[in-house]
Structure formats: structure tokens, C-alpha cells
VODREN-845275 format. One record per atom (N, C-alpha, C, O): atom name; x, y, z. Coordinates in steps of 0.2 Angstrom, whole numbers, plus 5000, padded with zeros to 4 digits. Layout:
N
   a  east  north    up
  CA     X      Y     Z
...
***
This chain:
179
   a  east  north    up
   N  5023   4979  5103
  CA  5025   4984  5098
   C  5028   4981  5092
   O  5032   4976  5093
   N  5027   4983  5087
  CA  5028   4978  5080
   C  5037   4981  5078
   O  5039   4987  5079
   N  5039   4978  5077
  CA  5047   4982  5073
   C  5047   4982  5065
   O  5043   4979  5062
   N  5053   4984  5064
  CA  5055   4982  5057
   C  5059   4976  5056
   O  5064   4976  5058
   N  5055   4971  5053
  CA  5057   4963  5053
   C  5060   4962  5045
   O  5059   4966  5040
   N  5066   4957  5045
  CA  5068   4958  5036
   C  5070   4948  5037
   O  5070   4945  5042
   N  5071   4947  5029
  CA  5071   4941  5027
   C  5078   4939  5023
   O  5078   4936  5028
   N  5081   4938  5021
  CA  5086   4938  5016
   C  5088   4930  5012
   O  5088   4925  5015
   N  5088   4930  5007
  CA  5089   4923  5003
   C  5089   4925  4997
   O  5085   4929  4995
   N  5094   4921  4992
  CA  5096   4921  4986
   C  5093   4916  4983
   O  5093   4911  4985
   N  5089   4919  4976
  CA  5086   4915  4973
   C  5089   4914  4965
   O  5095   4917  4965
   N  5087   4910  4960
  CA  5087   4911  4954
   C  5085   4909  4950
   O  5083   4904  4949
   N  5086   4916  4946
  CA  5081   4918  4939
   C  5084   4917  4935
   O  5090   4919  4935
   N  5080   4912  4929
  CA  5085   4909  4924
   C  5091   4909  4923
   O  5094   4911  4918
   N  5093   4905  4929
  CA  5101   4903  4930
   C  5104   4909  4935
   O  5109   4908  4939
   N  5102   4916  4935
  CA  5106   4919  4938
   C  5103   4923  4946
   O  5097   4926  4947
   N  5107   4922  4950
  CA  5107   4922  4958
   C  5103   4930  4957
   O  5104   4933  4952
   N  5100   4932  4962
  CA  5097   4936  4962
   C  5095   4937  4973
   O  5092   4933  4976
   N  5097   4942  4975
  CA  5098   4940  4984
   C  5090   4945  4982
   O  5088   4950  4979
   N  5087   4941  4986
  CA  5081   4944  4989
   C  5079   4945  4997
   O  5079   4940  5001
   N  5080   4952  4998
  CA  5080   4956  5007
   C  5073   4958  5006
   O  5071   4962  5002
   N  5071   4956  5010
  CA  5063   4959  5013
   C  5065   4963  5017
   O  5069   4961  5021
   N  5061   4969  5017
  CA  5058   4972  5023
   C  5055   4973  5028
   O  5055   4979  5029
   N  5051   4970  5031
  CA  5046   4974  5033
   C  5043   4979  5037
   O  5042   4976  5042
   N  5041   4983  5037
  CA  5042   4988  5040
   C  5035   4991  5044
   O  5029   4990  5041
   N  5036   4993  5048
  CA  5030   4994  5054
   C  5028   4999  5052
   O  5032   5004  5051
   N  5020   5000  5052
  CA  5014   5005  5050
   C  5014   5010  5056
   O  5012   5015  5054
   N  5016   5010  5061
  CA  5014   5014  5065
   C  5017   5021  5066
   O  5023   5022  5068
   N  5013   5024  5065
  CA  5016   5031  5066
   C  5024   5033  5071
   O  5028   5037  5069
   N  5024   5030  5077
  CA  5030   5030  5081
   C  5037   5028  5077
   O  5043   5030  5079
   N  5034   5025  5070
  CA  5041   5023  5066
   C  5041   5026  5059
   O  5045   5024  5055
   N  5038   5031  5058
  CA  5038   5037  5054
   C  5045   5039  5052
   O  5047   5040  5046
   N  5050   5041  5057
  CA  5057   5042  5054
   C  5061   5037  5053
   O  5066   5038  5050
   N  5060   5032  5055
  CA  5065   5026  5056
   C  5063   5020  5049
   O  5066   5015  5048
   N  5058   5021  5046
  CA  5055   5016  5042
   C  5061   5021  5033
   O  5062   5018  5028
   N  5061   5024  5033
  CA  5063   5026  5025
   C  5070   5025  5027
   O  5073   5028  5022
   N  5074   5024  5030
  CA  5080   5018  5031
   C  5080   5013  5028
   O  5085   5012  5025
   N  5075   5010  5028
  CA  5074   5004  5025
   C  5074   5006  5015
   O  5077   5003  5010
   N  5072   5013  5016
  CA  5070   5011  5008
   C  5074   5014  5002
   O  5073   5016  4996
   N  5081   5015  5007
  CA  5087   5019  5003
   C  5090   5014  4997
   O  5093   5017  4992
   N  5090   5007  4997
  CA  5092   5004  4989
   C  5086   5002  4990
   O  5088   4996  4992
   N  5079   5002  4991
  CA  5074   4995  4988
   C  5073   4997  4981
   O  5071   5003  4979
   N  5074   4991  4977
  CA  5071   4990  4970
   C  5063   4990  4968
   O  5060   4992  4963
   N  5060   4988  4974
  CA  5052   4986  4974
   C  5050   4987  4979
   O  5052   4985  4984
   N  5043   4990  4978
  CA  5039   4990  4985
   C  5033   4987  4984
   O  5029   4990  4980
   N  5031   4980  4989
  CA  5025   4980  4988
   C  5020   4980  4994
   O  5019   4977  4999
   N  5016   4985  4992
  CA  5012   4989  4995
   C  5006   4987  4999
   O  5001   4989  4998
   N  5007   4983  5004
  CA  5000   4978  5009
   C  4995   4983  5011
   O  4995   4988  5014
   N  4991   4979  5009
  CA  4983   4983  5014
   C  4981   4975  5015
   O  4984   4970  5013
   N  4975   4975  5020
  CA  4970   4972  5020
   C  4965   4969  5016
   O  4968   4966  5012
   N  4958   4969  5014
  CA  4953   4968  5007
   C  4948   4968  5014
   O  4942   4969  5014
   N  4951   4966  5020
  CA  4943   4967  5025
   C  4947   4973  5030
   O  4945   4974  5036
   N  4952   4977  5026
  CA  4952   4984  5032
   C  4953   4991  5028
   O  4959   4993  5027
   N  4947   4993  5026
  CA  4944   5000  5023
   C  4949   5004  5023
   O  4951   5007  5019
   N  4951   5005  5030
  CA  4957   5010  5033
   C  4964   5009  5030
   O  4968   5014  5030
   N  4965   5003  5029
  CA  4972   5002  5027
   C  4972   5004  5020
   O  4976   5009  5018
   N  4970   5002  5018
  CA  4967   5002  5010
   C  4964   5011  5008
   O  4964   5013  5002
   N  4963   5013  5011
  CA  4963   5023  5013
   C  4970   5024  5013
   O  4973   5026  5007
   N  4976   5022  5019
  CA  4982   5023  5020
   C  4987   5020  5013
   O  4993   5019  5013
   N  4984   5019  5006
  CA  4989   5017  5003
   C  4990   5023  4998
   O  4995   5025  4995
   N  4984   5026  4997
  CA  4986   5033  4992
   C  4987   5038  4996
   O  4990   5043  4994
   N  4984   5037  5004
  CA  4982   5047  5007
   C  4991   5046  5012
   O  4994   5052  5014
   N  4994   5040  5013
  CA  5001   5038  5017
   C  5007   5035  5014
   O  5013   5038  5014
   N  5006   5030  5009
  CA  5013   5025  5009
   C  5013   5028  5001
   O  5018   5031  5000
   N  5009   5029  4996
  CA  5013   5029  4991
   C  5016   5039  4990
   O  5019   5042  4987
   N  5012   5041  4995
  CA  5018   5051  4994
   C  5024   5048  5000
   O  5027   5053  5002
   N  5025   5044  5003
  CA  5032   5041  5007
   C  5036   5038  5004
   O  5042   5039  5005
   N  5033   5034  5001
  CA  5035   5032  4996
   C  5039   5033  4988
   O  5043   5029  4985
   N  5036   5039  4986
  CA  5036   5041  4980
   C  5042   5048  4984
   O  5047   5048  4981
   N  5042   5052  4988
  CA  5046   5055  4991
   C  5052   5054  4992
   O  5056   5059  4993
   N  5054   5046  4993
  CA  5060   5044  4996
   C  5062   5041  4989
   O  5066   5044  4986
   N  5060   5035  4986
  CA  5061   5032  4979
   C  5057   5033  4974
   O  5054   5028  4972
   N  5055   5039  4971
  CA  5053   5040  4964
   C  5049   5036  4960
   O  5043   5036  4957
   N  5055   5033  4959
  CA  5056   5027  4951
   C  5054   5021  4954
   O  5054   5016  4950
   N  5053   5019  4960
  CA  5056   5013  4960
   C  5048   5009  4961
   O  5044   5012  4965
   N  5047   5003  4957
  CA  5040   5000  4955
   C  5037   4998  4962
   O  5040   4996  4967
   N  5030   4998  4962
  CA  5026   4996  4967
   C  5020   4992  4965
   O  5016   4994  4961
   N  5019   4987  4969
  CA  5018   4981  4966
   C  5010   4981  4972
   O  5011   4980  4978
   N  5005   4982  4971
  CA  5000   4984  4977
   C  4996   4976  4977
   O  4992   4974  4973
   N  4997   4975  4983
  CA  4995   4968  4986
   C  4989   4967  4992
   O  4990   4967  4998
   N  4983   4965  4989
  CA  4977   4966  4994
   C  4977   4957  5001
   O  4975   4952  5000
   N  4979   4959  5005
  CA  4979   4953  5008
   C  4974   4950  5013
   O  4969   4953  5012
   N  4974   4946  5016
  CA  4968   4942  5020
   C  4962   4939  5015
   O  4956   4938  5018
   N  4963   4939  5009
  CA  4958   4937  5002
   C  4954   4930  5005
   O  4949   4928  5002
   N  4957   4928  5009
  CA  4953   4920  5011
   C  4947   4923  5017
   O  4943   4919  5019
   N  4945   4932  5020
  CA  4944   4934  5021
   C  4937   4938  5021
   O  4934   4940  5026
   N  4936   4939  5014
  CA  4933   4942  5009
   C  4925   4939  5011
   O  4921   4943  5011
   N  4924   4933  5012
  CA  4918   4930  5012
   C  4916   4928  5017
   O  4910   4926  5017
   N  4921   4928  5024
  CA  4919   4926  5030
   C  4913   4929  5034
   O  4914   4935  5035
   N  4910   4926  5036
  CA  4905   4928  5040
   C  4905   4930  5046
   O  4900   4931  5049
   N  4910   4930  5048
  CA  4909   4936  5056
   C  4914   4941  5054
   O  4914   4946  5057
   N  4918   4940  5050
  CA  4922   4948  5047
   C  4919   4952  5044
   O  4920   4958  5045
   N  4912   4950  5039
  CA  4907   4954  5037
   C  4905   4956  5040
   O  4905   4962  5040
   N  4901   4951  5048
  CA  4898   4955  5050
   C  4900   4961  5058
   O  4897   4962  5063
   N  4905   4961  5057
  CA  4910   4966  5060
   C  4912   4972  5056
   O  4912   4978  5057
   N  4911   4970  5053
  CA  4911   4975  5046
   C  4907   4981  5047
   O  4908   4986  5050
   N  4900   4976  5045
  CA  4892   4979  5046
   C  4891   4982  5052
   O  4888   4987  5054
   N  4896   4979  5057
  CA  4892   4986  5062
   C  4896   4991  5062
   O  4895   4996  5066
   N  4902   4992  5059
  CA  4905   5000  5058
   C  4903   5003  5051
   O  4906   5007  5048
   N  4897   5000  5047
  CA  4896   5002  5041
   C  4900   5001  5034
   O  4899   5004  5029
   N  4904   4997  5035
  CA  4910   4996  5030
   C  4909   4988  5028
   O  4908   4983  5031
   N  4911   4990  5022
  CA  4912   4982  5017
   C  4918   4980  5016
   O  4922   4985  5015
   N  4919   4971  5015
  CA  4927   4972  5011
   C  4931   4976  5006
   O  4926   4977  5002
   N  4937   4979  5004
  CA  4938   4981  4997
   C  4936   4979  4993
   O  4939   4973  4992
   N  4932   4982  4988
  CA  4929   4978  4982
   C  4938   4978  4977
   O  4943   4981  4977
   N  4937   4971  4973
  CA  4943   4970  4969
   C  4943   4974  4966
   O  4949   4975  4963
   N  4938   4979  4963
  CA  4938   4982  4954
   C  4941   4991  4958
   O  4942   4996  4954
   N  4941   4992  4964
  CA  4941   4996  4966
   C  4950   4999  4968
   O  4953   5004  4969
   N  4952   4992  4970
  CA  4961   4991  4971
   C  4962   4989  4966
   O  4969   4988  4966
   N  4961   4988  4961
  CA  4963   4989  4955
   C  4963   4994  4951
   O  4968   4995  4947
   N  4959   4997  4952
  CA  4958   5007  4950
   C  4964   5010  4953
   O  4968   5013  4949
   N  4965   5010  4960
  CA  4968   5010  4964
   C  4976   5009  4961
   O  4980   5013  4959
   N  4976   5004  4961
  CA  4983   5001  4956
   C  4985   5006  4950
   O  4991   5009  4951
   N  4982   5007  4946
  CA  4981   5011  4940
   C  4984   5018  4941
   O  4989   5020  4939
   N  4979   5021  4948
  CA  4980   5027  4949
   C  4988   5030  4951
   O  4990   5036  4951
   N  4991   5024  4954
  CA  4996   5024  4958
   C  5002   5023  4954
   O  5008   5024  4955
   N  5000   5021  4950
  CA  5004   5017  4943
   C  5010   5010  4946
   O  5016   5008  4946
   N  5003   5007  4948
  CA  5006   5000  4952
   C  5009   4998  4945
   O  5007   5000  4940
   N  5014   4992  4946
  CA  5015   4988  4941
   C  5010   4982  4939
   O  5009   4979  4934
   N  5005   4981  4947
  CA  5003   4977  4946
   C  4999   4977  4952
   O  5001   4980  4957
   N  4991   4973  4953
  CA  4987   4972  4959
   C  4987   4962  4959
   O  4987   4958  4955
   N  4987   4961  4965
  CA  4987   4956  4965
   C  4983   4953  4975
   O  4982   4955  4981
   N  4981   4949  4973
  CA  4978   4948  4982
   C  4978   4941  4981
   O  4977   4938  4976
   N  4980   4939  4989
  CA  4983   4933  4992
   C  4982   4933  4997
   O  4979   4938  4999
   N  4982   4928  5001
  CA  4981   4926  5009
   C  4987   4920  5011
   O  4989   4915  5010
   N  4990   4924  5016
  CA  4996   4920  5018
   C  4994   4913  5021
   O  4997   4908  5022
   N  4987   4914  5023
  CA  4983   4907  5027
   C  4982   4902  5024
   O  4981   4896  5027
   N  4981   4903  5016
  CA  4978   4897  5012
   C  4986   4898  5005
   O  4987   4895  5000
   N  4988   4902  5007
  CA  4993   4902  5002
   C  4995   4904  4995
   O  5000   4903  4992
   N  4986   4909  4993
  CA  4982   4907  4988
   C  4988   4914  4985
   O  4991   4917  4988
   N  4987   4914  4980
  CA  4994   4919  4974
   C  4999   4923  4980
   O  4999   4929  4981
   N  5002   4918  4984
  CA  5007   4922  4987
   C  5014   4921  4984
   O  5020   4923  4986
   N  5012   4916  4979
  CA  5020   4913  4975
   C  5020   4920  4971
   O  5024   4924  4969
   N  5014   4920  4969
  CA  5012   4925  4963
   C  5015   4933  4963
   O  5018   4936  4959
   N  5014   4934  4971
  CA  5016   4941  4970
   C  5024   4940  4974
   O  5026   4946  4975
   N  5028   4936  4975
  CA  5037   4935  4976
   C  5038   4934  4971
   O  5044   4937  4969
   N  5035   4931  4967
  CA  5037   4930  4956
   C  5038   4939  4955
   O  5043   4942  4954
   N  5033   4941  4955
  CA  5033   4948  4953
   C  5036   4953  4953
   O  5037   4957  4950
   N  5036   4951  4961
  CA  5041   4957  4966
   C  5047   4956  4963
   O  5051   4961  4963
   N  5051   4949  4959
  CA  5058   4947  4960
   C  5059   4949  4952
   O  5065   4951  4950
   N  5055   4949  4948
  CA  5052   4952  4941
   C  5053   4959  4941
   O  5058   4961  4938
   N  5047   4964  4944
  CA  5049   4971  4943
   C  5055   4974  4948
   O  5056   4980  4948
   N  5058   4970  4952
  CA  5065   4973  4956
   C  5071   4972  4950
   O  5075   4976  4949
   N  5070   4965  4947
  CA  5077   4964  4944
   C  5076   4968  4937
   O  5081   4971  4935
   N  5070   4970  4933
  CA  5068   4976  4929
   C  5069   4982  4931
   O  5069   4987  4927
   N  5069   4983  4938
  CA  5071   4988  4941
   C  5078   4991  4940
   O  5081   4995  4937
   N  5080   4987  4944
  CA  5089   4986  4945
   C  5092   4986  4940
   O  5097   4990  4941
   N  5092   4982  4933
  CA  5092   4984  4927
   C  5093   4990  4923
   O  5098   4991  4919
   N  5090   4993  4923
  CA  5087   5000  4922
   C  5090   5004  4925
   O  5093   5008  4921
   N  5092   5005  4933
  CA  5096   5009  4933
   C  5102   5009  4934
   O  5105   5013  4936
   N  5104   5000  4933
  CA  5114   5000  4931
   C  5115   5003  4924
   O  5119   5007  4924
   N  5112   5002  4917
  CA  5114   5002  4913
   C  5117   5009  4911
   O  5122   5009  4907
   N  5114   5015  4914
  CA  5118   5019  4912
   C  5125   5021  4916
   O  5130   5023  4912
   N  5126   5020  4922
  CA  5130   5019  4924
   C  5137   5014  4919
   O  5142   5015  4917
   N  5133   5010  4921
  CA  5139   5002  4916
   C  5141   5008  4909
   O  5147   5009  4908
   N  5137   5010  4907
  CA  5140   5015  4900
   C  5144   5020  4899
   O  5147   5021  4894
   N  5142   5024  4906
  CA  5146   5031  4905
   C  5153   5029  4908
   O  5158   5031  4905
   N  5153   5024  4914
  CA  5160   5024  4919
   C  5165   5017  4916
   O  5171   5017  4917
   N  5162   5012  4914
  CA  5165   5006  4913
   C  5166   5005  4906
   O  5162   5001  4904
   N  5172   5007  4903
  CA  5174   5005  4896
   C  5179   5001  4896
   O  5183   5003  4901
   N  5180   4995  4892
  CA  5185   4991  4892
   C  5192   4995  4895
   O  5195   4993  4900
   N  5194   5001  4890
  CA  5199   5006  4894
   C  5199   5005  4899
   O  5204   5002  4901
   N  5197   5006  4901
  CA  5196   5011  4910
   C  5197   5006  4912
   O  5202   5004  4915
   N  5192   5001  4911
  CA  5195   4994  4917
   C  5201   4989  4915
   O  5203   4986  4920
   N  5205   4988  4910
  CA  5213   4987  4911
   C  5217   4991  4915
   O  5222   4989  4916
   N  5214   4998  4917
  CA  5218   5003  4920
   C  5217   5000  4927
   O  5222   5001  4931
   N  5212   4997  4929
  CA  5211   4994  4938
   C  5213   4989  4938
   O  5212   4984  4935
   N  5219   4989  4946
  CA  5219   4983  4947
   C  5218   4977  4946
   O  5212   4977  4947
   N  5220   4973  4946
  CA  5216   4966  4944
   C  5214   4962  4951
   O  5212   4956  4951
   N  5215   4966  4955
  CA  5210   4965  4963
   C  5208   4967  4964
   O  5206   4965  4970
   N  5204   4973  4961
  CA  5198   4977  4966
   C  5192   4973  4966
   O  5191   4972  4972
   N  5190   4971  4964
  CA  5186   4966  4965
   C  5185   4963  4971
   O  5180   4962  4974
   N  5192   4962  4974
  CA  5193   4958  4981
   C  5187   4964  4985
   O  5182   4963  4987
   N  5190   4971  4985
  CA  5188   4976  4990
   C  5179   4978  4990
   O  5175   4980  4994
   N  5178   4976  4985
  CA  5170   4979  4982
   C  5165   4973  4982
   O  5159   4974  4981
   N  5167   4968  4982
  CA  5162   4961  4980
   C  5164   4954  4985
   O  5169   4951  4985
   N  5158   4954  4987
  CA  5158   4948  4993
   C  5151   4941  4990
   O  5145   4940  4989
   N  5158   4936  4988
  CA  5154   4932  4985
   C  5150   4925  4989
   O  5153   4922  4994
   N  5146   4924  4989
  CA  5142   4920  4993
   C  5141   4912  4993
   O  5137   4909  4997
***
């Protein structure tokens, strides 16, 4: 049985530290309640199908993005077609062909992209490696434009020079844990 797997590691963009936590979270119906736990701060989702499973690629508009879109709104999704090394193989075709189905055409999850108001479509193959940098660039792009976006009004209304000579000169200890 698959669980919810995660990753964690600080990167950095143009000088500044940026903690990137992976989720990942299990398809199966069984984890239905347990999986939007996961998506109470994510800045980004990017959203995996297959390009050789018709089905999954059904599940991105008719399951994850109204789960999605119900739990976090605002927050960018980045729609990522994967097993692309995949796309040409001759016994996945023709496994295909006997249930009547083809790969996802590219121009098709890209439409798809559009419709959903992806940030962006991108397909990779974890096997060969092929735009897997491409889409962690992206994800760390549209989360930190994310994130961005929604401190700033924050930063504006509650924190004016005022107000923070009024706070201790330790809270900082209480509220931030430096790495």
C-alpha cells in the first residue's frame, strides 16, 4: 500500500535559502481524508499524470485539480506529464492498443494546462532524467512567487517600524528556528 512520502532540503536562489518539502501524496481513494493535511501551507502543486496512463491524466481535471482548488485556491500548479521516455516504447503501445488507448498526446496536456490555469506543462522521465531539473526549477519559481504574494500584504498591514520597536528584542528566539 503506497503512503504519503515527503523530502525536505534547503536550496538557494540567487543567494537566498529557500527550504523545499516535498509531498508526496498517495492516489488512492483509501487516503482521500488524510492527503489535504498535506496541503494546508503548500505554495505549489505539481500535478503528475502518466503520458502512457489515459486514466490518470482523466484524474487531473475530473479529481485533483476540484481537491485541489477547494483546499488552496490561489496556490500555482504546475502540471507535469511523466514516464515521457515512455511515449515510444513498443510494448506500452502495444498494451495500450489492446485496451483501445494511446499515449497522452502533448498538445492535448497542454490544452489541459491552459484549462486549469497551470503555470506551466512540462513532461519528464525520472528514468532518463530528461526536464526533471526543469520542473524542481519551476516548482521552486512559482512557490517562491507564491509565497511572495501572499507575505506582502501581511508585511504591510501588521509590521511597521513602530510596532516592531514595541517587540521585544527576542521574540525572534520564540518564532524562528535557524538552520
Amino acid at each position: 500500500m503506497e503512503q504519503i512520502a515527503g523530502l525536505a532540503a534547503v536550496v538557494s536562489v540567487d543567494g537566498r535559502p529557500v527550504k523545499l518539502q516535498l509531498c508526496d501524496t498517495a492516489g488512492q481513494d483509501e487516503f482521500d481524508k488524510l492527503r489535504p493535511l498535506c496541503y494546508t501551507n503548500a505554495d505549489i502543486f505539481l500535478l503528475c499524470f502518466s503520458v502512457v496512463g489515459p486514466s490518470s491524466f482523466q484524474n487531473v481535471s475530473e479529481k485533483w485539480v476540484p481537491e485541489i482548488r477547494c483546499h488552496c485556491p490561489k496556490a500555482p500548479i504546475i502540471l507535469v506529464g511523466t514516464q515521457s521516455d515512455l511515449r515510444e516504447d513498443v510494448k506500452v503501445l502495444i498494451e495500450l492498443d489492446k485496451c483501445k488507448e494511446k499515449p497522452v498526446p502533448e498538445e492535448a496536456a497542454r490544452l489541459c494546462a491552459e484549462e486549469i490555469k497551470a503555470t506551466s506543462y512540462i513532461e519528464c522521465s525520472a528514468l532518463t532524467q530528461k526536464n526533471l531539473k526543469e520542473v524542481f526549477d519551476a516548482a521552486i519559481v512559482a512557490g517562491i512567487q507564491y509565497s511572495d504574494s501572499q507575505q506582502q500584504p501581511k508585511k504591510s498591514k501588521s509590521r511597521t517600524p513602530d510596532k516592531m520597536k514595541t517587540l521585544s528584542k527576542s521574540w525572534w528566539k520564540k518564532y524562528c528556528c535557524f538552520v
